[in-house]
N, C-alpha and C positions, 0 to 999 in steps of 0.2 A: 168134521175133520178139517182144519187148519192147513191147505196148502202153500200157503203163501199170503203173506202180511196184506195184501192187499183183500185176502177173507174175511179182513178181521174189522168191525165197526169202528172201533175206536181209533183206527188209522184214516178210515175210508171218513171219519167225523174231523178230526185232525187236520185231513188234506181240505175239506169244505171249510176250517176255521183258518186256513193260510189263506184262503179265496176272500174272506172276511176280513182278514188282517188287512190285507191287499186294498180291498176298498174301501175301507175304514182309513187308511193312513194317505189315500190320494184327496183326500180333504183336508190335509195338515197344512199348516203353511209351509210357503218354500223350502225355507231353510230348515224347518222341524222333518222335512220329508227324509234329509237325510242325514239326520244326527236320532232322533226321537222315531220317527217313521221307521227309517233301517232298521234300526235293533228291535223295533216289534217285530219288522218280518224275517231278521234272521230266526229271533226268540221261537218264530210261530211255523217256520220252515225245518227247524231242528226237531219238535212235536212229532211228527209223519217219518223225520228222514230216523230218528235214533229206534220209533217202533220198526220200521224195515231192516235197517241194519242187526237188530236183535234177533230178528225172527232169521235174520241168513246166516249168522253163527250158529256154532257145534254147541248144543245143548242150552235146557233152561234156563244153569245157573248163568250163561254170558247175557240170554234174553233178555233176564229178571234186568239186572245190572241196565242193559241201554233203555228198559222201560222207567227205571225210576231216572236216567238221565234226561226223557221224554218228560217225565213229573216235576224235575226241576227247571225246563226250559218252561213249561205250564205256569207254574207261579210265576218264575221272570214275566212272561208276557204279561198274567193279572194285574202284576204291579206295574209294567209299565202301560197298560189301560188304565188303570187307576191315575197314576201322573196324568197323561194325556186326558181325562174328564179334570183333573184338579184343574190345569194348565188352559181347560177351556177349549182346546181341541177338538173335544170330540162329546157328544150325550152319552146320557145309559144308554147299553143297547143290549135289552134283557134277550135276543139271539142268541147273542156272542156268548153272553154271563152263560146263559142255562147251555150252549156248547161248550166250556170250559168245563161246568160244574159234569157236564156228563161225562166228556174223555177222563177226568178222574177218575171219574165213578168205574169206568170201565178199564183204565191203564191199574187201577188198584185189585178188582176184579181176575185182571189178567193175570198178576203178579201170586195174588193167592193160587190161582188153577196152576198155574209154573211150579210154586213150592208145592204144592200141593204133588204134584206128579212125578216130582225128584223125592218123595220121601216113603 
């Protein structure tokens, strides 16, 4: 039983990939820290903050809705990890990758159990 969003993996994985963002973008250069840098860690702060905010409105259908806002900040960051390796920034860093590819796994997961329980 789900009392509150911070129960739930895929936020508690979300909040360890903003700690990751976080260190991963204090090796950018200067100026990339706060043009490049920032929007990954808004992109990666918005992940954790949209699953909370879902789970503290009235019912599924509002959940559903902030978890796939959660899924479109998720790609945002991939790509902007992808730029920052094109741009030389930063290496692979198969962590990050297989924590990205999980909270999908599980923000999509989630969303099935949600419909699934309104119908």
């Amino acid at each position: 039983m789900v009392k509150s969003h911070k129960d739930l993996k895929v936020w508690e994985e979300s909040m360890l990939l903003v700690k990751d963002v976080y260190e991963m973008t204090n090796s950018f250069p200067p100026d990339e820290r706060f043009t490049l840098g920032q929007q990954m860690r808004r992109s990666a702060i918005s992940i954790p903050s949209n699953i909370a905010e879902g789970a503290g409105r009235r019912g599924n259908k509002e959940w559903v809705r902030f978890i796939y806002i959660s899924l479109g900040s998720l790609s945002e960051l991939e790509t902007q990890i992808d730029i920052a390796k094109m741009l030389g920034f930063i290496e692979e860093n198969k962590i990050i990758i297989d924590r990205v590819t999980f909270i999908r796994i599980m923000a999509t997961k989630l969303i099935a159990s949600l419909d699934n329980s309104t119908t």
